[in-house]
KOLFI-364858 format. One record per residue (C-alpha): residue number from 1; residue in one letter; x, y, z negated. Coordinates in steps of 0.2 Angstrom, whole numbers, padded with zeros to 4 digits. Layout:
BEGIN
NUM  A  X  Y  Z
...
END
This chain:
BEGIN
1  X  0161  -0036  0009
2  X  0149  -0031  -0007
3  X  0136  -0020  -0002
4  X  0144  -0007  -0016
5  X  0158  -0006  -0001
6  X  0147  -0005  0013
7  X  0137  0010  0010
8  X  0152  0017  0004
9  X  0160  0018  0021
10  X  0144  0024  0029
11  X  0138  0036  0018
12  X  0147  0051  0029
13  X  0139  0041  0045
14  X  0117  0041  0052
15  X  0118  0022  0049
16  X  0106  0011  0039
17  X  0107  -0006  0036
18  X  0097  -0022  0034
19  X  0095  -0031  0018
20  X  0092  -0051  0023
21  X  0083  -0059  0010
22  X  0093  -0077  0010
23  X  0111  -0069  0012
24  X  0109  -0057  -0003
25  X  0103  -0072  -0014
26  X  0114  -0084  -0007
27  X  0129  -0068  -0012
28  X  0122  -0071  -0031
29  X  0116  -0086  -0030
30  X  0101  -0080  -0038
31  X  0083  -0073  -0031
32  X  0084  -0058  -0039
33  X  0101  -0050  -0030
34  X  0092  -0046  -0016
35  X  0078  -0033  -0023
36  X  0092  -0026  -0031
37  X  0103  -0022  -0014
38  X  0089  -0017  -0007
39  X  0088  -0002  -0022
40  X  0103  0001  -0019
41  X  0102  0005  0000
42  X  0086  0013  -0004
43  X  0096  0023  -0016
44  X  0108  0027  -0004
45  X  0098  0034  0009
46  X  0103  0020  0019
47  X  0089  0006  0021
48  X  0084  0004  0037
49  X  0076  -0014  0038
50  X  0072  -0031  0030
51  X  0076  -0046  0034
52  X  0065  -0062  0025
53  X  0074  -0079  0030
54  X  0076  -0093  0014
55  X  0087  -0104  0005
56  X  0086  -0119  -0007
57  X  0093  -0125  -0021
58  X  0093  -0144  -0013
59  X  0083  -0154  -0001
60  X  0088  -0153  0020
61  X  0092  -0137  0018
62  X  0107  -0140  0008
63  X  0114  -0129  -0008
64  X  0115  -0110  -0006
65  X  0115  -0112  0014
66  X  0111  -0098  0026
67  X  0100  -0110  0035
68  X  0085  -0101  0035
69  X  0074  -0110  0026
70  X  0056  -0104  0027
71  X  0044  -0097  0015
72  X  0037  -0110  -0001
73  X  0025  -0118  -0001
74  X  0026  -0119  0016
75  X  0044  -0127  0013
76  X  0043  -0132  -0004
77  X  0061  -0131  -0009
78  X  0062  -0114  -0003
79  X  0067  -0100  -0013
80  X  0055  -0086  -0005
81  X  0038  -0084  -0009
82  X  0026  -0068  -0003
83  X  0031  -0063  -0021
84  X  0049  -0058  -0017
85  X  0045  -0050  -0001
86  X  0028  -0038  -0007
87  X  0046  -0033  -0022
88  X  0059  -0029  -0007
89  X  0042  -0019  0001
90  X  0038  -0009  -0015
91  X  0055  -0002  -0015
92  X  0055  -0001  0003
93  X  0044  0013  0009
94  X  0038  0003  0026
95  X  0034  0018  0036
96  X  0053  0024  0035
97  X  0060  0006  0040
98  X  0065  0004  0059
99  X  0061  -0015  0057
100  X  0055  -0031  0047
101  X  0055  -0047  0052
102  X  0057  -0066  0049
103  X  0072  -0077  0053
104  X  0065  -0095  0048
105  X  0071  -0113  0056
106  X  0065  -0131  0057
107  X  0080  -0139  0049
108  X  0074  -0157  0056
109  X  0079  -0162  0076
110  X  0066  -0174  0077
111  X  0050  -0160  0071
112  X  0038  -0158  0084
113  X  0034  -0141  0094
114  X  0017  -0138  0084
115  X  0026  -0139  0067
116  X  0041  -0128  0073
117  X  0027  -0114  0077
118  X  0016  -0118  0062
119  X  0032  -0112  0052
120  X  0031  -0097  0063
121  X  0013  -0095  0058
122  X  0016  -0097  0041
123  X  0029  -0085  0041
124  X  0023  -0071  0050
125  X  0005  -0073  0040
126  X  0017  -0071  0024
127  X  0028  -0055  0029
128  X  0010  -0047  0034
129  X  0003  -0053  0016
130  X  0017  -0046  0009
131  X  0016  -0027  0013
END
């Protein structure tokens, strides 16, 4: 359903949503669809918490997929860099959000257990960067 719907139908309810970086730029198939939701749920009144996972254009993680890819450089055909995120946070007032937080997968079986929390890492050292 289009965000446009969705806080139509909640805008009579103390409900807030969650803008999720990857799903909003896999919805336009662009990087720039998600600052804009998240205006518009801030708009709203209804913005309650961010969501940073990533997508690619190509590579293991496919085409467009919701496969949460993590942050570039880190995965370099990833989408979502710090800069994206510090724009979702600048329209975002961070002290009004319930939550923030990352969503990030190792797409290969095989990786070991130190790579799988180096992404982790990576990706809780670039949300913090970010605010």
């Amino acid at each position: 359903m289009p965000l446009e719907n969705v806080l139509e139908v909640i805008t009579d309810y103390d409900i807030s949503i969650c803008i999720n970086w990857a799903r909003s730029a896999i919805e336009g198939r662009n990087t720039t669809l998600p600052l804009t939701h998240t205006q518009m749920a801030k708009q709203a009144g209804k913005l309650g918490a961010l969501m940073f996972s990533g997508t690619t254009l190509n590579g293991a993680y496919g085409e467009w997929q919701d496969l949460h890819a993590p942050f570039a450089p880190f995965c370099a055909e990833s989408l979502m860099t710090t800069d994206h995120v510090r724009e979702l946070f600048n329209v975002a007032e961070s002290s009004t959000l319930h939550f923030a937080g990352i969503k990030l997968l190792e797409i290969n079986a095989t990786a070991d257990v130190h790579h799988r929390i180096e992404i982790l890492r990576n990706g809780i050292h670039s949300l913090n960067e970010s605010r």
